[in-house]
N, CA, C and O of each residue as an XYZ file, in Angstrom:
468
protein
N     211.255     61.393    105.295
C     210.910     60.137    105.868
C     210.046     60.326    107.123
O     208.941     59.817    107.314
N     210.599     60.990    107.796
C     209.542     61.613    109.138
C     208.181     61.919    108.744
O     207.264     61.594    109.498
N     207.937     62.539    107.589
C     206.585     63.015    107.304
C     205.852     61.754    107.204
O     204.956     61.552    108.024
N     206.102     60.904    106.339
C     205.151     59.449    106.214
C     204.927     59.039    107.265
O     203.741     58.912    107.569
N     205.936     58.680    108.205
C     205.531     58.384    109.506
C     204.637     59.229    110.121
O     203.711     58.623    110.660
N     204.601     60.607    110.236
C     203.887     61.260    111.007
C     202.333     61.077    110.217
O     201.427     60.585    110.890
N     202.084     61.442    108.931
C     200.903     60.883    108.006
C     200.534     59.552    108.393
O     199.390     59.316    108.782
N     201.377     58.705    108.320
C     200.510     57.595    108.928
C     199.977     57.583    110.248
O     198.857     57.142    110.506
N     200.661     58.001    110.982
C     200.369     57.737    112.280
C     198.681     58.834    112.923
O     197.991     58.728    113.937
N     198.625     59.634    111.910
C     197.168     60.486    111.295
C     196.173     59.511    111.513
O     195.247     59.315    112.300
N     196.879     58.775    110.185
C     195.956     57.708    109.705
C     194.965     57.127    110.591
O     193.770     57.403    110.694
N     195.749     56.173    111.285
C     195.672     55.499    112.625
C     194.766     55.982    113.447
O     193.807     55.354    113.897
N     195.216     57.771    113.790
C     194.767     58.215    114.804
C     192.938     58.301    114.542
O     192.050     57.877    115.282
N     192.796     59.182    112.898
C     191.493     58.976    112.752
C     190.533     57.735    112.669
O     189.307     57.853    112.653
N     191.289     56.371    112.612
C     190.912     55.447    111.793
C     190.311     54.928    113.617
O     189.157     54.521    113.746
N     191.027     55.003    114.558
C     190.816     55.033    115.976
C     189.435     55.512    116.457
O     188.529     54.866    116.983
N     189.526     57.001    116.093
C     188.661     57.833    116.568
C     187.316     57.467    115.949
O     186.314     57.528    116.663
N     187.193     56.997    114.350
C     185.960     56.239    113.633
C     185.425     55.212    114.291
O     184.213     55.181    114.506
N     186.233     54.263    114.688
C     185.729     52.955    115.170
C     185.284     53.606    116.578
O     184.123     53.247    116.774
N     185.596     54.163    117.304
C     184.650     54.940    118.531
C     183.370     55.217    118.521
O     182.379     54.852    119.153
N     183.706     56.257    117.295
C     182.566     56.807    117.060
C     181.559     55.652    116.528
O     180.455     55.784    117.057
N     181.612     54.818    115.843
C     180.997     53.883    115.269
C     180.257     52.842    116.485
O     179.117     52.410    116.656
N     181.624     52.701    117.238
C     180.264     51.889    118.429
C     179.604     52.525    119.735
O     178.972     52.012    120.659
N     180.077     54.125    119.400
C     178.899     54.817    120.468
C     177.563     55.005    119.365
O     176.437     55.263    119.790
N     177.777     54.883    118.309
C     176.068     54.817    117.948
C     175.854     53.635    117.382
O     175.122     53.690    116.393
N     176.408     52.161    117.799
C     176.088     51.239    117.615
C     175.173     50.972    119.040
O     174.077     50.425    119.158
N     176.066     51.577    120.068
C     175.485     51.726    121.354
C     174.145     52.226    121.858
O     173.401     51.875    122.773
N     174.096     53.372    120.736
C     172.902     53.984    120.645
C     171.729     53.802    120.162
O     170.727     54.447    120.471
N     171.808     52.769    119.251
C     171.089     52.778    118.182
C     170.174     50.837    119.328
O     168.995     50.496    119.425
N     171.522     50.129    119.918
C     170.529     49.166    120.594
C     170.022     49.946    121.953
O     169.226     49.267    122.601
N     170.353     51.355    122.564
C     169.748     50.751    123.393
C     167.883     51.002    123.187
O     166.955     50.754    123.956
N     167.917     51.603    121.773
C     166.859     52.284    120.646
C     165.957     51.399    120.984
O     164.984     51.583    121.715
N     166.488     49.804    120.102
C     165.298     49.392    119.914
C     165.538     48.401    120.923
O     165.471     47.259    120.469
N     165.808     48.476    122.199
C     165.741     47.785    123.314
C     164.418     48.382    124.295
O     163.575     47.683    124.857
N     164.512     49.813    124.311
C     163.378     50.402    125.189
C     161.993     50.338    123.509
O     160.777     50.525    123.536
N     162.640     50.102    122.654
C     161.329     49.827    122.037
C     160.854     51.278    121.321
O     160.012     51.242    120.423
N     161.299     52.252    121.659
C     160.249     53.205    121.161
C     161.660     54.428    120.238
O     162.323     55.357    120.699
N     161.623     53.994    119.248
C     162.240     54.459    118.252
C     161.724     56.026    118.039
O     160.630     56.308    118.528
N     162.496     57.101    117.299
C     162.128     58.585    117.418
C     162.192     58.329    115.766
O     162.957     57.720    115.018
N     160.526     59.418    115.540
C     159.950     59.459    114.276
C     160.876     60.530    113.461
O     161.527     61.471    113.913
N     160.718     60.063    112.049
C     161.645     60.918    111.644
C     160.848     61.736    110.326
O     159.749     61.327    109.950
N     161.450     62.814    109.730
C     160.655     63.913    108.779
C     159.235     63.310    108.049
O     158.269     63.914    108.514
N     158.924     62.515    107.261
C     157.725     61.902    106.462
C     157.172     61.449    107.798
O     156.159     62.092    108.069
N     157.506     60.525    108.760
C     156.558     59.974    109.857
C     155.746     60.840    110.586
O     154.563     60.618    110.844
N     156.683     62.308    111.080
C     156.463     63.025    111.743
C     155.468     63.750    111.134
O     154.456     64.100    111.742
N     155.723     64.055    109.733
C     154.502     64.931    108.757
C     153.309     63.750    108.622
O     152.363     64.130    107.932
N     153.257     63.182    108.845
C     151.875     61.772    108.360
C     151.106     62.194    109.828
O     150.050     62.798    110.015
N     151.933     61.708    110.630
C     151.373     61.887    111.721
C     151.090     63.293    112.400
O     150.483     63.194    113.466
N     151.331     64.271    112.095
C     150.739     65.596    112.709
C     149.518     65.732    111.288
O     148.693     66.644    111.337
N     149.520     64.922    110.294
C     148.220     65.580    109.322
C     147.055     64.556    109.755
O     145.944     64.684    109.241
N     147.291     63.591    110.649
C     146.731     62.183    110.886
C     145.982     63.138    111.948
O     144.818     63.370    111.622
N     146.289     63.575    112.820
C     146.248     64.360    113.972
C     144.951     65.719    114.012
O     143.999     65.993    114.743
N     145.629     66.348    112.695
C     144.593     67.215    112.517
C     143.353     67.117    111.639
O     142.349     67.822    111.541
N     143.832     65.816    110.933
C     142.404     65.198    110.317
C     141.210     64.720    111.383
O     139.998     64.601    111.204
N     141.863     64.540    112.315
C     140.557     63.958    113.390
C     140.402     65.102    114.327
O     139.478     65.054    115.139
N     141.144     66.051    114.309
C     140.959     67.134    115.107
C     139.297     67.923    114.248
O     138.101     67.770    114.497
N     139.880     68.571    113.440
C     138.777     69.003    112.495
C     138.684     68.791    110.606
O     139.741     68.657    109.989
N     137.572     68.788    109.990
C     137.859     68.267    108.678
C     138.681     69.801    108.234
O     139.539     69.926    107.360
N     138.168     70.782    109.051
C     138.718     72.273    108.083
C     140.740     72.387    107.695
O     141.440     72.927    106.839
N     141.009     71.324    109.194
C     142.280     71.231    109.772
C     142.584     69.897    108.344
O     143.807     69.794    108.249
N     142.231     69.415    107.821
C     142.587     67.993    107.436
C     142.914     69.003    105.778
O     143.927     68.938    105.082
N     141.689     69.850    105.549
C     141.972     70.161    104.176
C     142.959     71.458    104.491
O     142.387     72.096    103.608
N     143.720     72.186    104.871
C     144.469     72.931    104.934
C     145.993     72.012    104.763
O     146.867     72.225    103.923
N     145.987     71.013    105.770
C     146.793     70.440    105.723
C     147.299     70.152    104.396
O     148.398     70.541    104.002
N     146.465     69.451    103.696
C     146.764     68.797    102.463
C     147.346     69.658    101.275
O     148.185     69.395    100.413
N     146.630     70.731    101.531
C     146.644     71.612    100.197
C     148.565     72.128     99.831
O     149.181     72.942    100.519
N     148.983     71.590     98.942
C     150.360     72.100     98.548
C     150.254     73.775     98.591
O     149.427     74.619     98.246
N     151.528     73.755     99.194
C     152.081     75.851     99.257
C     152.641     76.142     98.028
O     153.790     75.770     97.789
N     151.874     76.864     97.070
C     152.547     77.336     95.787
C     152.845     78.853     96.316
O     152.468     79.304     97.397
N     153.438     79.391     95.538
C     153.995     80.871     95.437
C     153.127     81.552     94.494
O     153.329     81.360     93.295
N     152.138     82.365     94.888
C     150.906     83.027     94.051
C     151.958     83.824     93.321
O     153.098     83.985     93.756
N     151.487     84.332     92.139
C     152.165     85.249     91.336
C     151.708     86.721     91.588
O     150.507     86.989     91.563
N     152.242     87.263     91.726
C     152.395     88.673     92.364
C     151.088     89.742     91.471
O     151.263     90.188     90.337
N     150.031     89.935     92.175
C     148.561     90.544     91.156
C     149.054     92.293     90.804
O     149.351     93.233     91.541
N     148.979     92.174     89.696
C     149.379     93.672     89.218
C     148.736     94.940     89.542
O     147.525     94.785     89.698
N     149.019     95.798     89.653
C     148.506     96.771     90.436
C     148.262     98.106     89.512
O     149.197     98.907     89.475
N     147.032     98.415     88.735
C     147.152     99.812     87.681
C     147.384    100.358     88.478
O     147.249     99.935     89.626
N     147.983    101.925     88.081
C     148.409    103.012     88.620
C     147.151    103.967     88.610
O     146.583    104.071     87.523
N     146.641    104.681     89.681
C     146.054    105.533     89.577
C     145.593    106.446     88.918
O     146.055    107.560     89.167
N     144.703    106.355     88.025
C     144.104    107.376     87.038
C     143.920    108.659     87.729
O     143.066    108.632     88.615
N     144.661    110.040     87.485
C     144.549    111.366     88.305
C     144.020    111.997     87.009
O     144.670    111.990     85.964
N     142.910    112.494     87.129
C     142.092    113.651     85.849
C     142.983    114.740     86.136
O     143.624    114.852     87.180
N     143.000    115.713     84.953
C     143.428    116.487     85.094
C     142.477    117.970     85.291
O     141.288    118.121     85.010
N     143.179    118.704     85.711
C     142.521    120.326     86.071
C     141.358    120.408     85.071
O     140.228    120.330     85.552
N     141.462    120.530     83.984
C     140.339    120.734     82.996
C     138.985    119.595     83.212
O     137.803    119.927     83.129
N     139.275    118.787     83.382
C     138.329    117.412     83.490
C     137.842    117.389     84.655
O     136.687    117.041     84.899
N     138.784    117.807     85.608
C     138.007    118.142     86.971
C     137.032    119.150     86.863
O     135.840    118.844     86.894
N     137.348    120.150     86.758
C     136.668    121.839     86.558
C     135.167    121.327     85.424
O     134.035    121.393     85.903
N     135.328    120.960     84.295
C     134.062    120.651     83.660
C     133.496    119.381     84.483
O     132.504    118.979     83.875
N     133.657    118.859     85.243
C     132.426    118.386     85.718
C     132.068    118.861     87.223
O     131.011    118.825     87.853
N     133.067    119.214     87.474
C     132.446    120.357     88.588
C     131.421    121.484     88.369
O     130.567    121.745     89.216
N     131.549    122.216     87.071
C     130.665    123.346     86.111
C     129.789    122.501     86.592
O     129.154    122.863     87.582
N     129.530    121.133     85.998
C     128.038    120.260     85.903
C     127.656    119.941     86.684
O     126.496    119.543     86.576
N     128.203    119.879     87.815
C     127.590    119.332     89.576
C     126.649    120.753     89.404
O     125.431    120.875     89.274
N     127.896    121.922     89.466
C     127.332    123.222     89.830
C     125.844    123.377     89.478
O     124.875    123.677     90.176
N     126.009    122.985     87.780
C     124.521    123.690     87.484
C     123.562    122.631     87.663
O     122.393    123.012     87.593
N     123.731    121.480     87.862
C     122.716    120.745     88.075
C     121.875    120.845     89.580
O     120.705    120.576     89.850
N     123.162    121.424     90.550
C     122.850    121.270     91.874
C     121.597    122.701     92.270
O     120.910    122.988     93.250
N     121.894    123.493     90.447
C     120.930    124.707     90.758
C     121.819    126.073     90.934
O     121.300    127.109     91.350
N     122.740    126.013     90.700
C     123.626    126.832     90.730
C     123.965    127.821     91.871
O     124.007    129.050     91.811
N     124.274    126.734     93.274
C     123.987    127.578     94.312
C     125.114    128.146     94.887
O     126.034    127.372     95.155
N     125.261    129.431     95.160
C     126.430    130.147     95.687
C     127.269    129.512     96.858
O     126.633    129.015     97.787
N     128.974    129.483     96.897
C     129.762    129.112     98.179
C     129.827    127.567     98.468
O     130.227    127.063     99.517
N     129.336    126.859     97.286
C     129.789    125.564     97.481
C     130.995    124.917     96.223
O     131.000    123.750     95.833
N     131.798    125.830     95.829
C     132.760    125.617     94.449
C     133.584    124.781     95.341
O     133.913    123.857     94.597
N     134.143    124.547     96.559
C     134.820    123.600     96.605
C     134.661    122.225     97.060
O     135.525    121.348     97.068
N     133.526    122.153     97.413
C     132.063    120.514     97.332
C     131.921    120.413     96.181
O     132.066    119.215     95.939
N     131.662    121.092     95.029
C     131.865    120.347     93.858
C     133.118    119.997     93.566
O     133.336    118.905     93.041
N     134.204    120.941     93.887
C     135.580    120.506     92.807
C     135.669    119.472     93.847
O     135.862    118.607     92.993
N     135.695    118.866     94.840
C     135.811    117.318     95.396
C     135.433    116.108     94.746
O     135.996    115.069     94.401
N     134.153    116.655     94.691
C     132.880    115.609     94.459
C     133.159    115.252     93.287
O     132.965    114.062     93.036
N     133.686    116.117     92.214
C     134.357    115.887     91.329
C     135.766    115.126     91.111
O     135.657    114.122     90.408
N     136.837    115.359     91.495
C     137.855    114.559     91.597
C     137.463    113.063     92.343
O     138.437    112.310     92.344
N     136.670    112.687     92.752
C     136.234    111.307     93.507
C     135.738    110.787     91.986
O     135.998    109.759     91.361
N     134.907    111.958     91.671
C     134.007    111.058     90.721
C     135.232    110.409     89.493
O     135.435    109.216     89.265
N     135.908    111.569     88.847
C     136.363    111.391     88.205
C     137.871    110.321     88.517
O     138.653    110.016     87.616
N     137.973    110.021     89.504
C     139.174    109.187     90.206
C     138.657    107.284     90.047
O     139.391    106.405     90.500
């Protein structure tokens, strides 16, 4: 029997504490539109900062506008590495084309792996 009583008396207590709360932002809300100047809220606030940068600049007006999609992630091939043999024959061919000149075998095997890369 005590418990109901004490549950109700809950009741009460929150049902108290609502109606408080209810006329401190009844309170709030006139003395709002008493000074007249009401606070903008999410859509107003977005109209008006794109309103803003439309007259600021046109570059500012079309950025604004443009919806943010999520680009899809651009695939990336993996590095083609020639191998030893493929390097070496066209290095041979730098060689002899270059005239076949002594002490430069490792300016070709470069020049080669670039090429072939």
């Amino acid at each position: 029997m005590r418990r109901s009583k004490a549950r109700s008396g809950d009741v009460s207590g929150r049902r108290a504490r609502s109606r408080k709360v209810q006329s401190k932002m009844a309170k709030s809300k006139k003395s709002e539109s008493a000074s007249g100047a009401a606070k903008p809220k999410g859509k107003q606030v977005a109209k008006a900062v794109s309103a803003i940068a439309a007259a600021a600049t046109p570059q500012a007006a079309e950025i604004t506008r443009k919806p943010q999609t999520a680009e899809a992630p651009k695939r990336v091939e993996p590095v083609r590495k020639p191998t030893a043999e493929q390097v070496s024959a066209r290095a041979h061919q730098i060689w002899i084309d270059a005239g076949k000149p002594q002490g430069l075998s490792l300016d070709h095997w470069l020049r080669a792996e670039r090429e072939l890369s």
